[in-house]
TORKOL-4160 file (C-alpha; in steps of 0.2 Angstrom, whole numbers, padded with zeros to 4 digits, m for minus):
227
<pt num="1" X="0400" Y="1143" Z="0351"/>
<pt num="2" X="0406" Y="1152" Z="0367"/>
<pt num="3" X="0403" Y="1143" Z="0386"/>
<pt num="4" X="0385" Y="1153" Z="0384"/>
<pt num="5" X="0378" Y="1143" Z="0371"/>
<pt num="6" X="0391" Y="1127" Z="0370"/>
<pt num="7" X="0375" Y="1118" Z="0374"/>
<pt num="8" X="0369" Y="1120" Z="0354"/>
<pt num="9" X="0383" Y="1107" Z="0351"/>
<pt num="10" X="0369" Y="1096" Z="0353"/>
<pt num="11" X="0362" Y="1101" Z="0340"/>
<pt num="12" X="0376" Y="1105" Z="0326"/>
<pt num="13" X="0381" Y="1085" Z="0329"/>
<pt num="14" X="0362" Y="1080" Z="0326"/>
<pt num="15" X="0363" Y="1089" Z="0310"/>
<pt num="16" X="0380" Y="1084" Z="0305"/>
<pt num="17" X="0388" Y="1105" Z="0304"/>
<pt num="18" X="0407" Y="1111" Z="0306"/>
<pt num="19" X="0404" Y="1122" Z="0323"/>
<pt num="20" X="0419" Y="1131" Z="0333"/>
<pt num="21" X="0419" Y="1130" Z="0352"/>
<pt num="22" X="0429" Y="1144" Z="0356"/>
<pt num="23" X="0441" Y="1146" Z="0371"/>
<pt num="24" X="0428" Y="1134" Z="0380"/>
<pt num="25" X="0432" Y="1138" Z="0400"/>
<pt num="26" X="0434" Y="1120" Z="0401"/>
<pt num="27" X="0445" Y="1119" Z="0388"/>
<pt num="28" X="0456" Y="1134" Z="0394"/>
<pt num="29" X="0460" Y="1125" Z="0407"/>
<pt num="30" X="0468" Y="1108" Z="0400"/>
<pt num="31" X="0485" Y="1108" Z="0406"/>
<pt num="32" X="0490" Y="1108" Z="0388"/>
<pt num="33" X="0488" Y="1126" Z="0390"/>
<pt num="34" X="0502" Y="1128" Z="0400"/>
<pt num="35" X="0515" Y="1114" Z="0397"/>
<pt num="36" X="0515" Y="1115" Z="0378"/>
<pt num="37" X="0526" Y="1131" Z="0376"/>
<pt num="38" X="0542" Y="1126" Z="0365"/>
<pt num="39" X="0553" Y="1128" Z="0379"/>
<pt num="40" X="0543" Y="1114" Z="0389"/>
<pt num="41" X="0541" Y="1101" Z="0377"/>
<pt num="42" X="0560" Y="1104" Z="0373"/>
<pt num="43" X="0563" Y="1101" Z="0391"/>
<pt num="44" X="0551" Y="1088" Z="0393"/>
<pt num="45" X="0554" Y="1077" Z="0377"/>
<pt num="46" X="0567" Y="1084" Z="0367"/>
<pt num="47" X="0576" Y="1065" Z="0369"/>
<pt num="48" X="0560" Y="1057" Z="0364"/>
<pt num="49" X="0558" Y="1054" Z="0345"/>
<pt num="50" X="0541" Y="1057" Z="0337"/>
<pt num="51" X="0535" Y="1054" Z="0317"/>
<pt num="52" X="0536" Y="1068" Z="0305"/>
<pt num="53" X="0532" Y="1070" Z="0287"/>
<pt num="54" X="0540" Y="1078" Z="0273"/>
<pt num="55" X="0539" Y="1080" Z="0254"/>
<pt num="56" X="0542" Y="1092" Z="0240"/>
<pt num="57" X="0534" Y="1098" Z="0223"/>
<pt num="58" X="0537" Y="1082" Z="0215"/>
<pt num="59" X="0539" Y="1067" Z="0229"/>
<pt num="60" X="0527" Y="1061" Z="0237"/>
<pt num="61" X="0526" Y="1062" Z="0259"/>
<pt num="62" X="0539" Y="1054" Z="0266"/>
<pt num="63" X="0540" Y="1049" Z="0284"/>
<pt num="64" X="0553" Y="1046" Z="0297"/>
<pt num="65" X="0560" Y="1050" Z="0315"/>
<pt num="66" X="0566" Y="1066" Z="0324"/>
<pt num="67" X="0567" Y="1068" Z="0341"/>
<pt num="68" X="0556" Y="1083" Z="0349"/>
<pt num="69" X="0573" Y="1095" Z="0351"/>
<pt num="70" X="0579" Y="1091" Z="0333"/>
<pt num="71" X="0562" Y="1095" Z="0327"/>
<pt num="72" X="0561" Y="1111" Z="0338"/>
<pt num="73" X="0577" Y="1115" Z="0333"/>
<pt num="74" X="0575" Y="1114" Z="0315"/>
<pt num="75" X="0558" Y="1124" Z="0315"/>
<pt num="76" X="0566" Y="1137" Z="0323"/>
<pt num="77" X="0579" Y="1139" Z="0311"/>
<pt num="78" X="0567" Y="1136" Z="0295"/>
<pt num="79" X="0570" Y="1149" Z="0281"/>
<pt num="80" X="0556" Y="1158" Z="0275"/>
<pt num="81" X="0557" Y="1153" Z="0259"/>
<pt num="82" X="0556" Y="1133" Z="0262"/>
<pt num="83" X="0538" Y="1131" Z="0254"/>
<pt num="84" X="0538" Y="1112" Z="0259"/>
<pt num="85" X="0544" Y="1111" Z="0277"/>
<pt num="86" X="0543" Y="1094" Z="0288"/>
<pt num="87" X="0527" Y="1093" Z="0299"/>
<pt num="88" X="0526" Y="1084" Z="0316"/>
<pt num="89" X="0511" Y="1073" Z="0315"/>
<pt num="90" X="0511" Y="1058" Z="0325"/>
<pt num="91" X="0496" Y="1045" Z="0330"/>
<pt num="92" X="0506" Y="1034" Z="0341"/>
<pt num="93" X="0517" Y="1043" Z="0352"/>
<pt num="94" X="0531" Y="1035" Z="0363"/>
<pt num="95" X="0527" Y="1030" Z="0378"/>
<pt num="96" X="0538" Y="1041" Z="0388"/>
<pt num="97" X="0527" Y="1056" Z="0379"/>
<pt num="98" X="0512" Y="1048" Z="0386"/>
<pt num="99" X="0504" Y="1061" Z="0394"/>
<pt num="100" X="0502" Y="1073" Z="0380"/>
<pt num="101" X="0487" Y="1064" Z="0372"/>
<pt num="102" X="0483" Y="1054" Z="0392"/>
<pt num="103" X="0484" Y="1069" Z="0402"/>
<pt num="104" X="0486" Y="1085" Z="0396"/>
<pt num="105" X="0470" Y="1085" Z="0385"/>
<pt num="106" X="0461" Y="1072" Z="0393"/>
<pt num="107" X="0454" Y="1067" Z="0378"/>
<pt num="108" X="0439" Y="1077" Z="0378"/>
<pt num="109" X="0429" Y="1067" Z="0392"/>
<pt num="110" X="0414" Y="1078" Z="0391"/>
<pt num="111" X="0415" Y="1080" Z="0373"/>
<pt num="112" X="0415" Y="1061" Z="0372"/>
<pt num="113" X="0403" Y="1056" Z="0384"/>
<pt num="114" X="0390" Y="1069" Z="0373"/>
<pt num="115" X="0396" Y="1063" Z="0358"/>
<pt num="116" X="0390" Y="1044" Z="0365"/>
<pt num="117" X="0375" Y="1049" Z="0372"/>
<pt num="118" X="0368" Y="1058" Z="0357"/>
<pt num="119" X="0373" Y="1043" Z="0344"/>
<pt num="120" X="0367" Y="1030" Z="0357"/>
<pt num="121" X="0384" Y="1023" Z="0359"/>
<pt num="122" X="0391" Y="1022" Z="0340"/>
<pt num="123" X="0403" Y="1037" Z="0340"/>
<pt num="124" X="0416" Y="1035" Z="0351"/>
<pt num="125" X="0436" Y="1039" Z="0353"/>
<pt num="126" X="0447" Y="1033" Z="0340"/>
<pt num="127" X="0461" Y="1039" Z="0338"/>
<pt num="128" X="0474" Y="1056" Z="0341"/>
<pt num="129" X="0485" Y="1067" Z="0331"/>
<pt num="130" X="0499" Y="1075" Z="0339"/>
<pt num="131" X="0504" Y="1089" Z="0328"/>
<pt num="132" X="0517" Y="1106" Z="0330"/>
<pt num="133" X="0522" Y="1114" Z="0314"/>
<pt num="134" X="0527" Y="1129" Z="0305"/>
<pt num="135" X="0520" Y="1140" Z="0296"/>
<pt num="136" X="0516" Y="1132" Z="0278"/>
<pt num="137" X="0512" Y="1116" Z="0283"/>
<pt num="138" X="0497" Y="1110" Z="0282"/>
<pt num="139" X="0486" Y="1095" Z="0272"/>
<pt num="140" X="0478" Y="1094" Z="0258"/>
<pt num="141" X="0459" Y="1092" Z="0257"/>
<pt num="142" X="0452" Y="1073" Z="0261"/>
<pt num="143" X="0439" Y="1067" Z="0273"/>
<pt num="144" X="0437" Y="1052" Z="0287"/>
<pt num="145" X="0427" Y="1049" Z="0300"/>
<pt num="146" X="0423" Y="1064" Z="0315"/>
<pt num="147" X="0435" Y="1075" Z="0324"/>
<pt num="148" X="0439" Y="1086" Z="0337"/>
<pt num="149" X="0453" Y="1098" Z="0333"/>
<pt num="150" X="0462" Y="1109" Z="0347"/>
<pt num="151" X="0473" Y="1122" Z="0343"/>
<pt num="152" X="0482" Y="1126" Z="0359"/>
<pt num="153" X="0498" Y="1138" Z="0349"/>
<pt num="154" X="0495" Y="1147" Z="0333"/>
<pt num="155" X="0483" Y="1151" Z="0317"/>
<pt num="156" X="0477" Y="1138" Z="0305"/>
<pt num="157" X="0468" Y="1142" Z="0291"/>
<pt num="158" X="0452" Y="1127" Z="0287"/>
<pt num="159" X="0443" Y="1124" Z="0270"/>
<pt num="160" X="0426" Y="1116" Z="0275"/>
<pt num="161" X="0417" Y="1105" Z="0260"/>
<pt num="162" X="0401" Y="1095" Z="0265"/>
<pt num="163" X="0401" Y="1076" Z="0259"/>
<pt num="164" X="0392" Y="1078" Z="0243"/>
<pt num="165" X="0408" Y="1089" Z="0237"/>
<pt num="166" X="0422" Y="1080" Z="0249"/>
<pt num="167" X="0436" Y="1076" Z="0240"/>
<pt num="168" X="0455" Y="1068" Z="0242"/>
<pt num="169" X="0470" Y="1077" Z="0234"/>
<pt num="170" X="0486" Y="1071" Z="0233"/>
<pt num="171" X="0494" Y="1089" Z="0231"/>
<pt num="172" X="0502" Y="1099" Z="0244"/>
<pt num="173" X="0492" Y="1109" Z="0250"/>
<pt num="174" X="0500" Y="1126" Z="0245"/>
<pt num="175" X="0499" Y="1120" Z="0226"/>
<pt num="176" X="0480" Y="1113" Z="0228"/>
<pt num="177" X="0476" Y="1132" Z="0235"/>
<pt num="178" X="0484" Y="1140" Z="0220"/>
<pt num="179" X="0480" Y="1128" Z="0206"/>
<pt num="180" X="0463" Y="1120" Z="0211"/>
<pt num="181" X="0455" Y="1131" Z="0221"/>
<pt num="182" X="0449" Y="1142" Z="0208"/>
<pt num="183" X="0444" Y="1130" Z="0198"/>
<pt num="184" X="0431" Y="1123" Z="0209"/>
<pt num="185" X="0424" Y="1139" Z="0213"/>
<pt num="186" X="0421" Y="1142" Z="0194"/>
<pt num="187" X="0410" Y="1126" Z="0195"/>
<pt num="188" X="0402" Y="1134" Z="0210"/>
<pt num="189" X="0409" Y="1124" Z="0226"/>
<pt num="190" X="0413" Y="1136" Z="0238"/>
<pt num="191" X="0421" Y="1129" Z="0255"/>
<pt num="192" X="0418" Y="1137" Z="0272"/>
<pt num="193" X="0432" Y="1144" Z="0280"/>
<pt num="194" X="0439" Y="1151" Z="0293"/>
<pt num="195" X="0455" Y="1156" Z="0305"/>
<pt num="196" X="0456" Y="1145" Z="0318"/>
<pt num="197" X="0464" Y="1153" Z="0335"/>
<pt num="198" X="0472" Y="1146" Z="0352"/>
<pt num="199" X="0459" Y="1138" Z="0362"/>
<pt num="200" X="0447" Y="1137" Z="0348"/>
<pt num="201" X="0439" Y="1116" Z="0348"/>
<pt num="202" X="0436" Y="1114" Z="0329"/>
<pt num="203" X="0421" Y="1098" Z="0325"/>
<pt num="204" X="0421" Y="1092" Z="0308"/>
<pt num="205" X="0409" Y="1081" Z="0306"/>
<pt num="206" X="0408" Y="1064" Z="0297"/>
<pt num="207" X="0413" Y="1063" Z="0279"/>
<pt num="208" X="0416" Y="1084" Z="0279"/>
<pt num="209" X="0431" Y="1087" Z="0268"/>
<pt num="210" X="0444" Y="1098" Z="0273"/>
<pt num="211" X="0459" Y="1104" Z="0271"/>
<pt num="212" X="0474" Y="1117" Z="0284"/>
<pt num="213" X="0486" Y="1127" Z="0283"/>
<pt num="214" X="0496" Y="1132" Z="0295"/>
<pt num="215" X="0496" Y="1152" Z="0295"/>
<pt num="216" X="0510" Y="1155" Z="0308"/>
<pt num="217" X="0520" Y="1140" Z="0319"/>
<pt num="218" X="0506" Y="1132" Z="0328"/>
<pt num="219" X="0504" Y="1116" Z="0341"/>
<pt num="220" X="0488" Y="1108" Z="0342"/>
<pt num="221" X="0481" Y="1089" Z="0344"/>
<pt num="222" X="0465" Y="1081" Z="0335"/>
<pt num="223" X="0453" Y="1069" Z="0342"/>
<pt num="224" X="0447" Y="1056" Z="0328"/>
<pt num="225" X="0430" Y="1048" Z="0334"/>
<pt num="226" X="0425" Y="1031" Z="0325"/>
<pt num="227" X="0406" Y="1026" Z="0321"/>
């Protein structure tokens, strides 16, 4: 949906549908747009430790600290053929870092107050995910209550399943793509998909599987909604 017919977000929430909202004027001009390059947030944080995730082929994720200029750092310096690289993700970000879930997204305030209104008060603001990786990161298909997901730097590539076909996996992504995938399509579930760009507000809606990967080095936060 584009600023012309963003009002139809009505309607896709009232029928429970994955939608886009892409490069919403509104949401151009969050400040994230402008203070979440790599040389700001290096500047900004790059003392300030935040929660990241690794595993490999055989381990399971394993979390621990890096401050933001380590994380950079290493990112930068990934080689291409690292398939299981560390992923930023953090849900409770320290309080010097404040601002990148209080001010620079605003945590959707018009997406939330339509969100309330057309539920009657049961869906509302959860929780945040803070999350920059490179390329090949990602996460494996699962589902939770709805989100908004903002892309603000990069490409992630989305496998949409509805709920009667959501699912958890506990393989990396890379290997659930190559190994699983197929199989479910031979027993006929297809997901939606779809490349998701700068700017572009993904919904997933309530109990709608899905599963990313990260296409090229990307920075992006999600909104999760309870009710």
């Amino acid at each position: 949906l584009t600023d012309e017919n963003k009002t139809l977000f009505k309607t896709y929430f009232k029928e429970q549908k994955p939608v886009i909202l892409r490069q919403l004027d509104d949401v151009m001009k969050l400040p994230a747009f402008r203070k979440w390059t790599q040389e700001q947030l290096y500047n900004d944080y790059g003392n300030v430790s935040f929660s990241v995730y690794t595993r490999t082929k055989t381990t399971p994720h394993r979390s621990f600290k890096m401050t933001m200029g380590e994380y950079l750092d290493y990112m930068n310096n990934l080689n291409d053929d690292d398939d299981f690289p560390i992923w930023l993700v953090d849900t409770k970000i320290d309080e010097k870092a404040k601002p990148l879930y209080s001010e620079d997204t605003k945590k959707f305030e018009f997406y939330d107050y339509m969100l309330k209104q057309a539920s009657n008060g049961q869906h509302g603001f959860n929780n945040y995910q803070f999350m920059v990786g490179p390329a090949k990161t990602g996460v494996s298909p699962h589902f939770h209550n709805s989100a908004l997901n903002l892309l603000v730097h990069g490409e992630k590539l989305w496998f949409l399943f509805p709920p009667a076909a959501s699912f958890f996996s506990t393989k990396h992504v890379h290997e659930w793509f190559r190994e699983d995938l197929h199989i479910l399509n031979e027993n006929g579930i297809y997901p939606s998909m779809c490349r998701q760009q700068p700017g572009d507000l993904l919904w997933a809606p309530n109990l709608w599987g899905h599963g990313v990967i990260y296409t090229k080095n990307s920075i992006g936060i999600a909104y999760l909604y309870q009710g």
